[in-house]
Chimera marker file (.cmm) of the C-alpha trace (Angstrom):
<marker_set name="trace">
<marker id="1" x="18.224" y="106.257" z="98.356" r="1" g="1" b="0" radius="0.5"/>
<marker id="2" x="19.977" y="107.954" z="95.698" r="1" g="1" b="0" radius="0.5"/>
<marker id="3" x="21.841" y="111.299" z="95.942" r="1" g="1" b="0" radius="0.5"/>
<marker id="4" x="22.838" y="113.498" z="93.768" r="1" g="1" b="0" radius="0.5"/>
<marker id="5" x="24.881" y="116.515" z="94.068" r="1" g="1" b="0" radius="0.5"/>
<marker id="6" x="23.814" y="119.514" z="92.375" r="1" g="1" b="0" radius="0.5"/>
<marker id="7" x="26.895" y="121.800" z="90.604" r="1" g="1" b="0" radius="0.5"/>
<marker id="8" x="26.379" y="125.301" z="90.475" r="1" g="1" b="0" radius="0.5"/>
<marker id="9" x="24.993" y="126.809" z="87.603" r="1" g="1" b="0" radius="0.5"/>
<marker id="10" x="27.064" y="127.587" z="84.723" r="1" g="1" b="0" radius="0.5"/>
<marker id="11" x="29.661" y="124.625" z="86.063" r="1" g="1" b="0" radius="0.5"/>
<marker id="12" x="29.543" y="123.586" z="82.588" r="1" g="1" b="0" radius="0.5"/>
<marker id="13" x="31.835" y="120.314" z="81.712" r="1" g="1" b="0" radius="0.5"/>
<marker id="14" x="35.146" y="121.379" z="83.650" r="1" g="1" b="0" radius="0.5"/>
<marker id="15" x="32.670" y="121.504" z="87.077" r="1" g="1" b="0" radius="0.5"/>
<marker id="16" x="31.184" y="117.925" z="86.133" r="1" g="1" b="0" radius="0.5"/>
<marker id="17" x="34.879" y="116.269" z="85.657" r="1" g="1" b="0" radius="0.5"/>
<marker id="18" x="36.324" y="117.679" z="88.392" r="1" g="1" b="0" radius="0.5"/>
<marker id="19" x="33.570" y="115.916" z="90.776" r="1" g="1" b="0" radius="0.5"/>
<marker id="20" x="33.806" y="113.202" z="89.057" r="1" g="1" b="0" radius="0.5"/>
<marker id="21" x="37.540" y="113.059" z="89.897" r="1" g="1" b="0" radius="0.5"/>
<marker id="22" x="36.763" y="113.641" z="93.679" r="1" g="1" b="0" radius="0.5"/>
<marker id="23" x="33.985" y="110.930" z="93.640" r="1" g="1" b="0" radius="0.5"/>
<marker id="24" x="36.800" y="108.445" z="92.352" r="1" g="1" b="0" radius="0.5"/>
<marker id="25" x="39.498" y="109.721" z="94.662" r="1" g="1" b="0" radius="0.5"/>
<marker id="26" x="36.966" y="109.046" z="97.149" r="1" g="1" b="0" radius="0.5"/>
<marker id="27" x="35.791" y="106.331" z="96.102" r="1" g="1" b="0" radius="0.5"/>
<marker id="28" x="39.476" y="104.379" z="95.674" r="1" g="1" b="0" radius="0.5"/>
<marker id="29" x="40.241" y="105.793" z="99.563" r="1" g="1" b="0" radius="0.5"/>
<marker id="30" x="37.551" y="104.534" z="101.364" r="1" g="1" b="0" radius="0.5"/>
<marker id="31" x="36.085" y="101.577" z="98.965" r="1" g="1" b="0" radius="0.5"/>
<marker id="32" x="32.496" y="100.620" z="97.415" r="1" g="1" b="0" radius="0.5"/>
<marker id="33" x="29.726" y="101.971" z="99.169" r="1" g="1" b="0" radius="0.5"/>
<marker id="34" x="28.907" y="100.717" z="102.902" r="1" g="1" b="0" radius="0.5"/>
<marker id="35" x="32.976" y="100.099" z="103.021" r="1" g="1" b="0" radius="0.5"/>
<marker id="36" x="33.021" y="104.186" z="103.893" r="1" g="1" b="0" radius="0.5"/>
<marker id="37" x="32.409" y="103.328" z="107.819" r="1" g="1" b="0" radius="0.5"/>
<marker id="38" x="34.713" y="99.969" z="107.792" r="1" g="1" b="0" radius="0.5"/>
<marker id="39" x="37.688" y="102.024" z="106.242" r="1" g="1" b="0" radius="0.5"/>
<marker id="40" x="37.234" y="104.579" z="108.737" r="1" g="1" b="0" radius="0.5"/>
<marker id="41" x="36.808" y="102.340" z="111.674" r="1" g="1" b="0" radius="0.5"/>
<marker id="42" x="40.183" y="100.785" z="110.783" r="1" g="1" b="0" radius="0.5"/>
<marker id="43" x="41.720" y="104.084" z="110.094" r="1" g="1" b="0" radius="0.5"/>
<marker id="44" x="40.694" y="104.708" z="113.853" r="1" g="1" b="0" radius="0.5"/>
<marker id="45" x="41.809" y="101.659" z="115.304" r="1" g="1" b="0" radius="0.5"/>
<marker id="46" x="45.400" y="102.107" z="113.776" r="1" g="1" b="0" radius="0.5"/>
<marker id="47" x="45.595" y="105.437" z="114.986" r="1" g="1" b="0" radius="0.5"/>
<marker id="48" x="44.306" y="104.931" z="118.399" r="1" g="1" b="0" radius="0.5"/>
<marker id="49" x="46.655" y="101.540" z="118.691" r="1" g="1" b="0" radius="0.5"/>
<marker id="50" x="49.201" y="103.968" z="117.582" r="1" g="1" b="0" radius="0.5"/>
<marker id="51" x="48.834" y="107.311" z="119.972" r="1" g="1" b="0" radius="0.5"/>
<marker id="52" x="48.314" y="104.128" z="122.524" r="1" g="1" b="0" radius="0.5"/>
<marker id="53" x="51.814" y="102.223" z="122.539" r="1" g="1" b="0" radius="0.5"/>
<marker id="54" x="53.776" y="105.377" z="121.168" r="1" g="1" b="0" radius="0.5"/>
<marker id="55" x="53.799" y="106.784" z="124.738" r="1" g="1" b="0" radius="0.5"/>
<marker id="56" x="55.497" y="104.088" z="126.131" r="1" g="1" b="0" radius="0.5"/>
<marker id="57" x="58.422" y="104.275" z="123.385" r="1" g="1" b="0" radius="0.5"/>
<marker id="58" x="58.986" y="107.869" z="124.494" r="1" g="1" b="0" radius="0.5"/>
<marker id="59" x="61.920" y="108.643" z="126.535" r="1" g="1" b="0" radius="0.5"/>
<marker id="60" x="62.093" y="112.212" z="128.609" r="1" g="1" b="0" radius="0.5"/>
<marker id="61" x="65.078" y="114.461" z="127.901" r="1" g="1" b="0" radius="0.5"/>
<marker id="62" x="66.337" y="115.521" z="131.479" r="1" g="1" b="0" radius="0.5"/>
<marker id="63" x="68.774" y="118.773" z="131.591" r="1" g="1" b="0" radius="0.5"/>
<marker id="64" x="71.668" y="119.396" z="133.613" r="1" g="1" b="0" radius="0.5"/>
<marker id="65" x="72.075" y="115.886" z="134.190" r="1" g="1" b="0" radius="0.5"/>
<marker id="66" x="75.506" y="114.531" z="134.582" r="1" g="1" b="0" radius="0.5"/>
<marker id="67" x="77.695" y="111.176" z="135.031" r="1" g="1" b="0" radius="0.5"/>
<marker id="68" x="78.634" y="109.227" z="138.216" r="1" g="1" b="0" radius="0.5"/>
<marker id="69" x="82.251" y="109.808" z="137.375" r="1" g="1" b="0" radius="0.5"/>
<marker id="70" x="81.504" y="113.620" z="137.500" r="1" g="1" b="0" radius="0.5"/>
<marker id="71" x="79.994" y="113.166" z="140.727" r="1" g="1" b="0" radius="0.5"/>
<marker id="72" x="83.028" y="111.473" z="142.146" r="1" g="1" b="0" radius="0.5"/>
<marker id="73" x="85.609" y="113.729" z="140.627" r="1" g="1" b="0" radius="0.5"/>
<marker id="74" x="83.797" y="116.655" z="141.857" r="1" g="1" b="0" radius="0.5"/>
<marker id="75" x="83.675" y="114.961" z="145.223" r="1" g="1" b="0" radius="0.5"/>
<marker id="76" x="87.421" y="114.648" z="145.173" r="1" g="1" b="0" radius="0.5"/>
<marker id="77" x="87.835" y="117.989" z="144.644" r="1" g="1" b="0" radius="0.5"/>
<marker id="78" x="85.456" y="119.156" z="146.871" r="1" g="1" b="0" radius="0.5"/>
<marker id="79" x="87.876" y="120.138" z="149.800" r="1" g="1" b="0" radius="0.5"/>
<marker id="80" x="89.499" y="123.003" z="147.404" r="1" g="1" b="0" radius="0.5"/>
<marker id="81" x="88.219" y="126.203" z="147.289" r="1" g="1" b="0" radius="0.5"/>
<marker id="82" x="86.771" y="127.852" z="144.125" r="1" g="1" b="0" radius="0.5"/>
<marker id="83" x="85.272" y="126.576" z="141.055" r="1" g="1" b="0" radius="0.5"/>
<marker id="84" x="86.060" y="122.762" z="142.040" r="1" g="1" b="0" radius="0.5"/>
<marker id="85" x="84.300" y="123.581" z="145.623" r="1" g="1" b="0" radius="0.5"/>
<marker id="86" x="81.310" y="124.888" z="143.355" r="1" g="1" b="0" radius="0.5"/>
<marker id="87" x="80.685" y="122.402" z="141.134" r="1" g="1" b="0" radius="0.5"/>
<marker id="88" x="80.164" y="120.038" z="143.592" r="1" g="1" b="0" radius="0.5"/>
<marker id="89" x="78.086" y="122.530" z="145.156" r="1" g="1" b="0" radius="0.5"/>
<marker id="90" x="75.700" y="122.663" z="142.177" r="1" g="1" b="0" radius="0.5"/>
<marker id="91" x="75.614" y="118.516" z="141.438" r="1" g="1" b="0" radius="0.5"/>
<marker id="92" x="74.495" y="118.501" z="145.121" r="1" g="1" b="0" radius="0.5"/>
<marker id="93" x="71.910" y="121.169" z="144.621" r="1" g="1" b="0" radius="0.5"/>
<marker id="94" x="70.729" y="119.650" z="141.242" r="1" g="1" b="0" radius="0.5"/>
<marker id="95" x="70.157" y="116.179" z="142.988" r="1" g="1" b="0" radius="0.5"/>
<marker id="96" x="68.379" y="117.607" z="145.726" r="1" g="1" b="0" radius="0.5"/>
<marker id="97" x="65.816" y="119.827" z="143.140" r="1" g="1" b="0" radius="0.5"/>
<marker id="98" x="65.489" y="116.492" z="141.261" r="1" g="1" b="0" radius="0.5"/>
<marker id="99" x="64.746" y="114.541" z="143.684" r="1" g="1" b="0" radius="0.5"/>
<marker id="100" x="62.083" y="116.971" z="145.154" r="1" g="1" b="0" radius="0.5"/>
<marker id="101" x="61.011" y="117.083" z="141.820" r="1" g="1" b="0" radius="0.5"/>
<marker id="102" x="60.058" y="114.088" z="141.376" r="1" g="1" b="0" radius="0.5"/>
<marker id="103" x="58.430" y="113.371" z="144.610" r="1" g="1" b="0" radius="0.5"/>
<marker id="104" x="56.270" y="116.245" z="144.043" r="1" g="1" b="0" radius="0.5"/>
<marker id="105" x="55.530" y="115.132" z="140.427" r="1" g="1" b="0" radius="0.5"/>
<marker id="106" x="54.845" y="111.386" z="141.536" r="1" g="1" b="0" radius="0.5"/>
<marker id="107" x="53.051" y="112.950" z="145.112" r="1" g="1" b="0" radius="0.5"/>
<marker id="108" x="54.890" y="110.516" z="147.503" r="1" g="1" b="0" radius="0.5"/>
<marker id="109" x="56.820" y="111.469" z="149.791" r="1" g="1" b="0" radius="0.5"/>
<marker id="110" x="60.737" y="111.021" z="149.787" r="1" g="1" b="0" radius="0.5"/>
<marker id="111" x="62.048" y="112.830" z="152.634" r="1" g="1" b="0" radius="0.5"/>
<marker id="112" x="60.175" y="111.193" z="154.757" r="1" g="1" b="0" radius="0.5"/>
<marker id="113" x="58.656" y="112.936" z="157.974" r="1" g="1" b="0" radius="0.5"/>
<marker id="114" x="60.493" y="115.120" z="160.641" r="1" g="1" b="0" radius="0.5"/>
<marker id="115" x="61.855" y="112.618" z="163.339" r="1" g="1" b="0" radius="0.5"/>
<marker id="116" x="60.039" y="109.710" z="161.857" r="1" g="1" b="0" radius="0.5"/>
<marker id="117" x="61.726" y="108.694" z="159.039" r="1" g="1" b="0" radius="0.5"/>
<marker id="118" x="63.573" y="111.528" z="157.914" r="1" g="1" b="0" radius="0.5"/>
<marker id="119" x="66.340" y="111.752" z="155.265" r="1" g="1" b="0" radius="0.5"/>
<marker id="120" x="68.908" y="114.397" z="155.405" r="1" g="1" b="0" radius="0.5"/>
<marker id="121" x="70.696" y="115.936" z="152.257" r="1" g="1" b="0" radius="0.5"/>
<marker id="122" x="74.265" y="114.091" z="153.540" r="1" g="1" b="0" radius="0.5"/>
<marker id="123" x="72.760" y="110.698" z="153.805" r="1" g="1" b="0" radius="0.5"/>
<marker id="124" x="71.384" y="111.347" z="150.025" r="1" g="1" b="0" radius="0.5"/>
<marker id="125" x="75.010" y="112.394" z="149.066" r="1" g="1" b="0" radius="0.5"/>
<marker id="126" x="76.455" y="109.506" z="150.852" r="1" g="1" b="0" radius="0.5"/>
<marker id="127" x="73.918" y="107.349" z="149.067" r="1" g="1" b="0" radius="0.5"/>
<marker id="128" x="74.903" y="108.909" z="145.645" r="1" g="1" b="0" radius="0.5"/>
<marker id="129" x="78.864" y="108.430" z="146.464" r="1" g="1" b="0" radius="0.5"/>
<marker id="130" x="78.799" y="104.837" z="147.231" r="1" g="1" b="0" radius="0.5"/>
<marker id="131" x="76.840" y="104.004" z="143.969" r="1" g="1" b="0" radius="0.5"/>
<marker id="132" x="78.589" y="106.000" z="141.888" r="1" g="1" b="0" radius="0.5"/>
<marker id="133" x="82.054" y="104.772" z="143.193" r="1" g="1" b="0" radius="0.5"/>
<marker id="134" x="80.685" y="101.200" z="141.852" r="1" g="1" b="0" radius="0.5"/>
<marker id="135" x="78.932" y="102.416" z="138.452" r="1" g="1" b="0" radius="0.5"/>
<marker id="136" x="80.722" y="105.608" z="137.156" r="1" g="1" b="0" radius="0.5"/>
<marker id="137" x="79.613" y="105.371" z="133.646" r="1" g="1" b="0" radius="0.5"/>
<marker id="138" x="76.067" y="105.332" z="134.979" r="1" g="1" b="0" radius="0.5"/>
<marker id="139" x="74.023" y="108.746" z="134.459" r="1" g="1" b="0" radius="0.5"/>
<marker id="140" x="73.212" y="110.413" z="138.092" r="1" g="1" b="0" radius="0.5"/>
<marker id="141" x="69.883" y="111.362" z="137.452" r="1" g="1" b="0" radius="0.5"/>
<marker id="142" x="69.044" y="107.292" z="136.714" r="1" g="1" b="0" radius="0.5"/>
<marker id="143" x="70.691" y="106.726" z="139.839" r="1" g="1" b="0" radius="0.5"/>
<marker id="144" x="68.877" y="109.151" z="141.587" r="1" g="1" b="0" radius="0.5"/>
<marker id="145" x="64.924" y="107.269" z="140.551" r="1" g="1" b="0" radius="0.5"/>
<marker id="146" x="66.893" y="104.223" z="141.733" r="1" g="1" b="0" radius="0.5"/>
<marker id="147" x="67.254" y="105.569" z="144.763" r="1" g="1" b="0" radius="0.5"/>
<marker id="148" x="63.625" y="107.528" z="144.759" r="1" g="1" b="0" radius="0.5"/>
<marker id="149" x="62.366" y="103.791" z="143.673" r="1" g="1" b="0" radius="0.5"/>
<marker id="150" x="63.680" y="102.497" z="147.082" r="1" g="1" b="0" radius="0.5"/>
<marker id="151" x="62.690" y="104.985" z="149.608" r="1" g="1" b="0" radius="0.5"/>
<marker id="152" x="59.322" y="105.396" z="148.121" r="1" g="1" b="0" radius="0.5"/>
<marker id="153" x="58.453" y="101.525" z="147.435" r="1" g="1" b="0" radius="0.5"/>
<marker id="154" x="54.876" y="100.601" z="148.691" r="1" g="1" b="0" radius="0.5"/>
<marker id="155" x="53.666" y="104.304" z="149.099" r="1" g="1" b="0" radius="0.5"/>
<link id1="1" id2="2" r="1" g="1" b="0" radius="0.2"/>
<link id1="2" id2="3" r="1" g="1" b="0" radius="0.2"/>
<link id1="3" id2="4" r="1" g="1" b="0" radius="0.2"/>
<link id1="4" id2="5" r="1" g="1" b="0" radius="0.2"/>
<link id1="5" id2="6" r="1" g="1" b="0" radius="0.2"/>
<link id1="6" id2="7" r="1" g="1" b="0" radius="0.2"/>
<link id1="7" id2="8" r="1" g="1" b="0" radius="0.2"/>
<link id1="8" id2="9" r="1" g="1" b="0" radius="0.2"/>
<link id1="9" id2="10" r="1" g="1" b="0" radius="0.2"/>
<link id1="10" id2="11" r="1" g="1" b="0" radius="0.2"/>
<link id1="11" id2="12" r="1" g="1" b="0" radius="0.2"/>
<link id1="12" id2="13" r="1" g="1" b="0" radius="0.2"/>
<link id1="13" id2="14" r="1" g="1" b="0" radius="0.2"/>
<link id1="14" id2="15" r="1" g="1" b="0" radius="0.2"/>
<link id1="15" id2="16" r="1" g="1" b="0" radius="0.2"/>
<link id1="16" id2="17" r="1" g="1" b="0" radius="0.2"/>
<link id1="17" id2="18" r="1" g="1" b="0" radius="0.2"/>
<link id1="18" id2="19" r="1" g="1" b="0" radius="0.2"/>
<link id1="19" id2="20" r="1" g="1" b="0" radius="0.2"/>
<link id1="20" id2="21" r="1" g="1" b="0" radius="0.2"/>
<link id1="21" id2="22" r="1" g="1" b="0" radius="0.2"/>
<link id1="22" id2="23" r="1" g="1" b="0" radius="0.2"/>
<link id1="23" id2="24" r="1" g="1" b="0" radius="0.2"/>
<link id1="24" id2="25" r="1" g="1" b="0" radius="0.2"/>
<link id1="25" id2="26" r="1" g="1" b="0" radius="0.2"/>
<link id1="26" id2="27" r="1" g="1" b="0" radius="0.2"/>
<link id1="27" id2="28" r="1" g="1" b="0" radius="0.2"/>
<link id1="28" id2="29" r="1" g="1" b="0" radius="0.2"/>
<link id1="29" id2="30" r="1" g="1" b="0" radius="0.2"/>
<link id1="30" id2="31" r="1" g="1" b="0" radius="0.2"/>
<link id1="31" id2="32" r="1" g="1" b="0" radius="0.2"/>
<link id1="32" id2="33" r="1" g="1" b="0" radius="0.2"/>
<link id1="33" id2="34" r="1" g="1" b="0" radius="0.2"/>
<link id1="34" id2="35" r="1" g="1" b="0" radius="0.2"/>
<link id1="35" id2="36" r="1" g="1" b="0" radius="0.2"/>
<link id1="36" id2="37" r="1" g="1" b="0" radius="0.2"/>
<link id1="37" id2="38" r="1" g="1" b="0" radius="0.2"/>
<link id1="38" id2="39" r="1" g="1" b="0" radius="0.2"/>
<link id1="39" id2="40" r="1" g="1" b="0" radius="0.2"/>
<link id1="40" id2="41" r="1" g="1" b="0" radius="0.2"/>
<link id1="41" id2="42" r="1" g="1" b="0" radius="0.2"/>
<link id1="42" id2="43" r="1" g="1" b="0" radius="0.2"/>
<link id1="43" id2="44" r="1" g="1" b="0" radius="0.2"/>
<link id1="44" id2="45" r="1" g="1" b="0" radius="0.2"/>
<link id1="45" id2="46" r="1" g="1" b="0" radius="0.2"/>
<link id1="46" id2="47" r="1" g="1" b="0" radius="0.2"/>
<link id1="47" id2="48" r="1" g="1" b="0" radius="0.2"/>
<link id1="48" id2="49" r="1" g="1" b="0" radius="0.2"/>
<link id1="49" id2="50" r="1" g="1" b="0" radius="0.2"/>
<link id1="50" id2="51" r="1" g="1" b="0" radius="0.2"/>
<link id1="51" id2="52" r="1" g="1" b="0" radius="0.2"/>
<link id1="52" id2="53" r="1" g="1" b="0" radius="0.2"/>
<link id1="53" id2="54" r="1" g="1" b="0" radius="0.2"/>
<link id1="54" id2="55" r="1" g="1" b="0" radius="0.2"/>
<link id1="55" id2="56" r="1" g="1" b="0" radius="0.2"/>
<link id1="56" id2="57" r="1" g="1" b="0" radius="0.2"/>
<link id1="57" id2="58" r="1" g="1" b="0" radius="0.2"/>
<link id1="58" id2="59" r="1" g="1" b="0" radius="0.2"/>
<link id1="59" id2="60" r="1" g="1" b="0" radius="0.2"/>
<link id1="60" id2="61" r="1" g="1" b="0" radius="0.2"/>
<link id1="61" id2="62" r="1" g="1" b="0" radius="0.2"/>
<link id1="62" id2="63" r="1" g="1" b="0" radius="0.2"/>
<link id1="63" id2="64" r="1" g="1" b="0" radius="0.2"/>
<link id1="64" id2="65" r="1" g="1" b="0" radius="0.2"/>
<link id1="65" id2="66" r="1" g="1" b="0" radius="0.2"/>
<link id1="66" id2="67" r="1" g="1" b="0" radius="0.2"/>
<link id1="67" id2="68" r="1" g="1" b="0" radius="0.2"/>
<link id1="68" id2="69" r="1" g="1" b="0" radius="0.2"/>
<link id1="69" id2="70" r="1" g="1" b="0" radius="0.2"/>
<link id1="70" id2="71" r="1" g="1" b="0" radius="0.2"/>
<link id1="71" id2="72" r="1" g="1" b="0" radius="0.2"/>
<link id1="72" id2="73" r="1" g="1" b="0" radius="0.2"/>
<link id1="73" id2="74" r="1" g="1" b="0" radius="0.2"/>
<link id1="74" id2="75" r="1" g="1" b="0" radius="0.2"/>
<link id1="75" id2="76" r="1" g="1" b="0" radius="0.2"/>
<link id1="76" id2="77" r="1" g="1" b="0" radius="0.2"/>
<link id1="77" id2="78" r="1" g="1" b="0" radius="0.2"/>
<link id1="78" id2="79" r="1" g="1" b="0" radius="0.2"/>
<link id1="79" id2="80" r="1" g="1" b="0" radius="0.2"/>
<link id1="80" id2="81" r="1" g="1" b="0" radius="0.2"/>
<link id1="81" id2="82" r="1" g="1" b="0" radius="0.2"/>
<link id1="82" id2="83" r="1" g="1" b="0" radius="0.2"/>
<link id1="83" id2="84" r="1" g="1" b="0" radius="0.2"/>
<link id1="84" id2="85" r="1" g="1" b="0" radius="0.2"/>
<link id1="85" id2="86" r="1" g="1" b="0" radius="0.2"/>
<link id1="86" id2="87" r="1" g="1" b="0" radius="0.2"/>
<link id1="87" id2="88" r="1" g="1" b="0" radius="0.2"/>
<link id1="88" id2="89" r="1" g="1" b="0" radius="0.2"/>
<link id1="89" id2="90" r="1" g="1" b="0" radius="0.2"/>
<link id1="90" id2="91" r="1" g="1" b="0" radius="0.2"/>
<link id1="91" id2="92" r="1" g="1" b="0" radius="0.2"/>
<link id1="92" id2="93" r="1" g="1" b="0" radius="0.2"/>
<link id1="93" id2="94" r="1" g="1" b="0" radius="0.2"/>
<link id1="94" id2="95" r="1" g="1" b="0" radius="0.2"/>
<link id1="95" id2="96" r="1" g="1" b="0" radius="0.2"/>
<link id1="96" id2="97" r="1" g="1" b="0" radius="0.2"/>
<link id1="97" id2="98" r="1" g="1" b="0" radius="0.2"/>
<link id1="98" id2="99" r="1" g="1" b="0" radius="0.2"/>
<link id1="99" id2="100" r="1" g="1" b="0" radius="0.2"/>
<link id1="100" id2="101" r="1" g="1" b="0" radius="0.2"/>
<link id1="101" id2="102" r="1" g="1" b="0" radius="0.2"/>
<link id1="102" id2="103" r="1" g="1" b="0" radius="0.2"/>
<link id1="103" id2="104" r="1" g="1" b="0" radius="0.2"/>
<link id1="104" id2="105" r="1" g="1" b="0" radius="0.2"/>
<link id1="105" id2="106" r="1" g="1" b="0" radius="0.2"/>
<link id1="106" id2="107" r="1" g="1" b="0" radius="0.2"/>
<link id1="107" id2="108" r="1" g="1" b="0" radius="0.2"/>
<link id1="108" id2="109" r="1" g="1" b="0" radius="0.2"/>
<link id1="109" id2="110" r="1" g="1" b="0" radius="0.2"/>
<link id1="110" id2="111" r="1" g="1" b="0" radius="0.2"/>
<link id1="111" id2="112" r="1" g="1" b="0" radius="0.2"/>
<link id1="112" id2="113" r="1" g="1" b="0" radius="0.2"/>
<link id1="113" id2="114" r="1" g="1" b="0" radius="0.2"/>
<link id1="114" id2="115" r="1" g="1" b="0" radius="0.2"/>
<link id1="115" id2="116" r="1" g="1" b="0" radius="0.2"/>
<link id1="116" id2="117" r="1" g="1" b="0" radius="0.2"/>
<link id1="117" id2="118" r="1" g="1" b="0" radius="0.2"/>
<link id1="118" id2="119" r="1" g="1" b="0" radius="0.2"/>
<link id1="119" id2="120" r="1" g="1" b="0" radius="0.2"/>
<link id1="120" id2="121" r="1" g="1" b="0" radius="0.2"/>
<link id1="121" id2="122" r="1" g="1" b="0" radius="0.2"/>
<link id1="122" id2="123" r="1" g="1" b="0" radius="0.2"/>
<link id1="123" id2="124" r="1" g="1" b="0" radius="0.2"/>
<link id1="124" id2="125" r="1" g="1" b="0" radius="0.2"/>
<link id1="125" id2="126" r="1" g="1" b="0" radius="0.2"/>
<link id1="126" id2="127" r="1" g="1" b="0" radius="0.2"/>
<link id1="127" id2="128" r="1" g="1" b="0" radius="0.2"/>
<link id1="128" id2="129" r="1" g="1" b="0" radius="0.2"/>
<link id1="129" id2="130" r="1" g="1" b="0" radius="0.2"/>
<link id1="130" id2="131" r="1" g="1" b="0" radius="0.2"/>
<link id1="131" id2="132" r="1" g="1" b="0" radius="0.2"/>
<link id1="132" id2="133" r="1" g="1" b="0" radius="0.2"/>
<link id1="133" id2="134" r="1" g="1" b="0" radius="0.2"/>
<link id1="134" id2="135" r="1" g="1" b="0" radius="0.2"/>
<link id1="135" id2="136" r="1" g="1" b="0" radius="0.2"/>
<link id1="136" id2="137" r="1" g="1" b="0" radius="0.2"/>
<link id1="137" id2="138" r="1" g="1" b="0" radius="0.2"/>
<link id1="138" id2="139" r="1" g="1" b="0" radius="0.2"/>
<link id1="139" id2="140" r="1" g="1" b="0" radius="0.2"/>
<link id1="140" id2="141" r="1" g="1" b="0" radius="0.2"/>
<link id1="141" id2="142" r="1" g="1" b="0" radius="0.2"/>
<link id1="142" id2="143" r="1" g="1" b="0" radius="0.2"/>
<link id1="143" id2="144" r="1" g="1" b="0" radius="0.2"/>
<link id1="144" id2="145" r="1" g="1" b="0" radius="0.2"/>
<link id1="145" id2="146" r="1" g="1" b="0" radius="0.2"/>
<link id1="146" id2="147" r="1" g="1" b="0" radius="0.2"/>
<link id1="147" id2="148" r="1" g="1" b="0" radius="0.2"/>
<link id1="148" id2="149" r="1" g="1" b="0" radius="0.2"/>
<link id1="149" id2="150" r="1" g="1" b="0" radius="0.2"/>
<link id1="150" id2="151" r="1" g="1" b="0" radius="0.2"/>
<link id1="151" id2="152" r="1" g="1" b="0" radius="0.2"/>
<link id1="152" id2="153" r="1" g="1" b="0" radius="0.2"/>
<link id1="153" id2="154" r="1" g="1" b="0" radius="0.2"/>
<link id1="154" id2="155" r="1" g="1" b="0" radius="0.2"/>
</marker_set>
């Protein structure tokens, strides 16, 4: 079947080259004919291999985040009064919302149950302490999935 596309009338010679320049652009992109479907099925493969694996290589910003050696300094400080007293305040208050966070994001359940087990905000803070004592360099909000990872393993 052979098909032929009709120019407008009065095209004249500048219509008739400038299709002719679109039927060779098209033709170089996507090959002879019958190659128009191949080219386009690999064109869709790449792409689709592409929007595939590119999730995986993506890494999620997180804000107010803050290091272990904050976390311990702040904890040192913590029996002042005033802005030292605060911070700590907020770092606590930050975990906690993080942590909730992500248990609601996830939808398993980190606290645990009342009276069956239940985890209270000190034994979090406790938890956070003694790991950041042994890893200050280490980023609080990666030790807090660490510790989300744990409690919530096998739910």
């Amino acid at each position: 079947m052979n098909m032929r596309c009709v120019l407008p009338s009065g095209g004249g010679k500048t219509a008739q080259r400038r299709y002719q320049q679109r039927r060779l652009r098209r033709k170089a992109f996507f090959g002879q004919k019958g190659q128009s479907m191949k080219t386009f099925s690999r064109f869709t493969l790449i792409g689709l291999v592409l929007v595939l694996f590119s999730g995986s290589a993506l890494a999620v910003g997180i804000r107010g985040s803050f290091r272990c050696g904050q976390w311990i300094e702040a904890l040192e400080k913590r029996n002042n009064s005033g802005a030292d007293f605060a911070t700590r305040v907020v770092m606590e208050m930050w975990l906690l919302g993080y942590l909730s966070g992500m248990s609601y994001e996830s939808n398993k359940e980190f606290w645990g149950e009342q009276n069956i087990n239940w985890l209270d905000n000190q034994s979090v803070f406790l938890w956070m302490d003694n790991y950041c004592r042994a890893k200050p360099l280490e980023n609080v909000a990666d030790a807090a999935a660490i510790l989300f990872a744990e409690r919530t393993r096998g739910k």
